[in-house]
C-alpha positions in Angstrom: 163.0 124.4 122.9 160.5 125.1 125.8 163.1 127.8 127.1 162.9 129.1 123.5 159.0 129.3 123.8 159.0 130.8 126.9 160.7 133.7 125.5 157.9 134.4 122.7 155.0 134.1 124.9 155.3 136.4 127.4 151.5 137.0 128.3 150.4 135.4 131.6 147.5 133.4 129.3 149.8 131.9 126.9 151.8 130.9 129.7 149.4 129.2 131.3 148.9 127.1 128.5 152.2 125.3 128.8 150.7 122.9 131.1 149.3 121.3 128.2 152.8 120.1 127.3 153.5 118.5 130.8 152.1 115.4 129.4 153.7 115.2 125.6 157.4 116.1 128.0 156.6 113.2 130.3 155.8 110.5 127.4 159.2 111.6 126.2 161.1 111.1 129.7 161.6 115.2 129.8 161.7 115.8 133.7 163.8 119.1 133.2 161.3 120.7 130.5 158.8 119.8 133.1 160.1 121.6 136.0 160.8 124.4 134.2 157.0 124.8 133.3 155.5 124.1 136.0 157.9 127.1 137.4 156.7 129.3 134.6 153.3 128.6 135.4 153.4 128.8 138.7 155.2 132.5 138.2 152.6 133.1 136.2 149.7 132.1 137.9 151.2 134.2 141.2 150.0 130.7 142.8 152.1 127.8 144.2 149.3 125.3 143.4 148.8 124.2 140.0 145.4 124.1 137.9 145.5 119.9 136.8 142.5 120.3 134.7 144.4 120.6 131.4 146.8 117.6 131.8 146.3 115.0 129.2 146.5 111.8 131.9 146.1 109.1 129.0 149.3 110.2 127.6 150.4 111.1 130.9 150.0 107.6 131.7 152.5 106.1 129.4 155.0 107.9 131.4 157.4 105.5 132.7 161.0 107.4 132.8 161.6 107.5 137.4 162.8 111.0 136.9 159.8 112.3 135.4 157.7 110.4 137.6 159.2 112.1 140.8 159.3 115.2 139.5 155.2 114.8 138.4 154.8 113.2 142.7 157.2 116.1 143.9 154.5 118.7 142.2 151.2 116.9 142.7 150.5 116.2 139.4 150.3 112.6 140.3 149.5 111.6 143.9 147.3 108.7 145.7 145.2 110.9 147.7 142.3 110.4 145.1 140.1 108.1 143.7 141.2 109.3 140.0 144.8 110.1 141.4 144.9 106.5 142.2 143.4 105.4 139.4 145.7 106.8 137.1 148.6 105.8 138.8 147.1 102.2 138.2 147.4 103.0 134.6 150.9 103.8 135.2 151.5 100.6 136.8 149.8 99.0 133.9 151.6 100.4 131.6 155.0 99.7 132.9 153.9 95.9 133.1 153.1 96.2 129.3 156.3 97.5 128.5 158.7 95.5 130.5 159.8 99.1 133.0 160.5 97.1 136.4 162.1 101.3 137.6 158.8 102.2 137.4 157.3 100.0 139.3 159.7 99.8 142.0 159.7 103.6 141.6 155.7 104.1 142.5 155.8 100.9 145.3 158.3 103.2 147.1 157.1 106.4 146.7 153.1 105.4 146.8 152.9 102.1 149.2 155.7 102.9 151.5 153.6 101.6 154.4 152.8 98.2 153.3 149.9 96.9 152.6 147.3 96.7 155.9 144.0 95.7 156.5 141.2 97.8 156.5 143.8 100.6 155.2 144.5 102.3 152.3 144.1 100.8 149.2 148.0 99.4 147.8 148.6 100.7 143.9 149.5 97.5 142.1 149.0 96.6 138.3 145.8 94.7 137.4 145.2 91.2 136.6 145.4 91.8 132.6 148.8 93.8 132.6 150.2 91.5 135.1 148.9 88.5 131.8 150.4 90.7 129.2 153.6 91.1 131.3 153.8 87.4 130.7 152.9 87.2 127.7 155.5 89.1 127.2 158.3 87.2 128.4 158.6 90.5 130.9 160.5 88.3 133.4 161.9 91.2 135.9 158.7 92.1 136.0 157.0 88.9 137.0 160.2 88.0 139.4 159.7 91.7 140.8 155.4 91.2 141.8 155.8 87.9 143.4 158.9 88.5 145.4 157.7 87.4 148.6 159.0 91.3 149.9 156.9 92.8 147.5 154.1 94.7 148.0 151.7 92.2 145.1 152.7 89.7 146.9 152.1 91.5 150.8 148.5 92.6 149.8 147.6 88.9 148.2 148.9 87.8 151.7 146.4 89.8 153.1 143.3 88.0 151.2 141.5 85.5 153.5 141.9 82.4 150.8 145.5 83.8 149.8 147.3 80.4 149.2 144.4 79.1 147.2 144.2 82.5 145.4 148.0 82.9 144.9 147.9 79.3 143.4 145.0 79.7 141.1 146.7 83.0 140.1 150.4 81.5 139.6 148.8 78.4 137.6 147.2 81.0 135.1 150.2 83.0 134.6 152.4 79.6 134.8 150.0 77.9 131.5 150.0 81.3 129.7 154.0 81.2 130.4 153.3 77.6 128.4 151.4 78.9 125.9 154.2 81.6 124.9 157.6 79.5 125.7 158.8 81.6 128.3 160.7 78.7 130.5 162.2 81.2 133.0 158.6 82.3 134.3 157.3 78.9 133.8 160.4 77.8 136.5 159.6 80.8 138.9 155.9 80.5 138.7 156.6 76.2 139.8 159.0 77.3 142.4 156.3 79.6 143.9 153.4 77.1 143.9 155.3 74.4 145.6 156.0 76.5 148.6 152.8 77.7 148.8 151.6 73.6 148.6 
């Protein structure tokens, strides 16, 4: 379809315009469409570096096919080198959490926090507190076994806190009761494993 479009508008404006669609390709797990725009544009820019402006990052956040994702980090359309860059990538995180897509987030730890968490450093991309609670909520196990594996980078950076075993245990209890609340039994188990080695 794109390939079909591409055909009809030939002029260098409407061509430009196609990286409007980045976004709507990405929600839909499109990496191919995607690298064929962003060659398109880039031909018809006459520029290697791409005008980010138009994206749509809320929908671009809902992304959470790997392939699409690399191909977006191997063009610069989503990077860490930002506050907003990181930010969105957050969002990413978030929403992968939400929606049960471990890839994903194994996908970003790799590609985004390859160094480890480190003190005084850069600033590790992990989900927040609330997606981490849905995730739960959600009987997202992977997901919940993937954050507190103790190689993970979740787990490294609350390792890093100066009260980590305290806050690691406040945090596992919360997660363990909403676990409870829901009658997930195989993160109520993982969350009581954790605690007791941290006791």
């Amino acid at each position: 379809m794109i390939k079909l479009v591409h055909g009809i508008f030939t002029t260098t404006k409407h061509r430009l315009l196609f990286i409007q669609a980045i976004a709507f390709c990405a929600k839909r797990g499109d990496s191919q469409s995607i690298q064929f725009m962003i060659d398109v544009i880039r031909e018809a820019s006459g520029d290697t570096s791409l005008n980010l402006k138009d994206i749509d990052y809320d929908r671009l956040n809902e992304t959470t096919d790997v392939d699409t994702l690399a191909v977006l980090a191997d063009n610069g359309i989503i990077d860490s080198n930002t506050h907003q860059s990181r930010s969105n990538i957050v969002k990413i995180l978030d929403n992968a959490c939400n929606t049960g897509h471990v890839e994903t987030i194994r996908f970003i730890d790799q590609r985004f926090n390859q160094n480890g968490p480190h003190p005084g450093g850069r600033m590790m991309l992990v989900p927040t507190y609330p997606a981490i609670e849905k995730a739960v909520m959600l009987n997202h196990h992977s997901v919940i076994k993937y954050l507190f594996d103790r190689k993970s980078i979740y787990w490294r950076s609350m390792e890093l806190q100066q009260s980590h075993p305290l806050n690691a245990i406040r945090l596992l209890k919360q997660l363990q009761y909403y676990a409870f609340n829901n009658g997930h039994l195989n993160i109520i188990n993982d969350c009581t494993k954790l605690i007791n080695q941290l006791v």
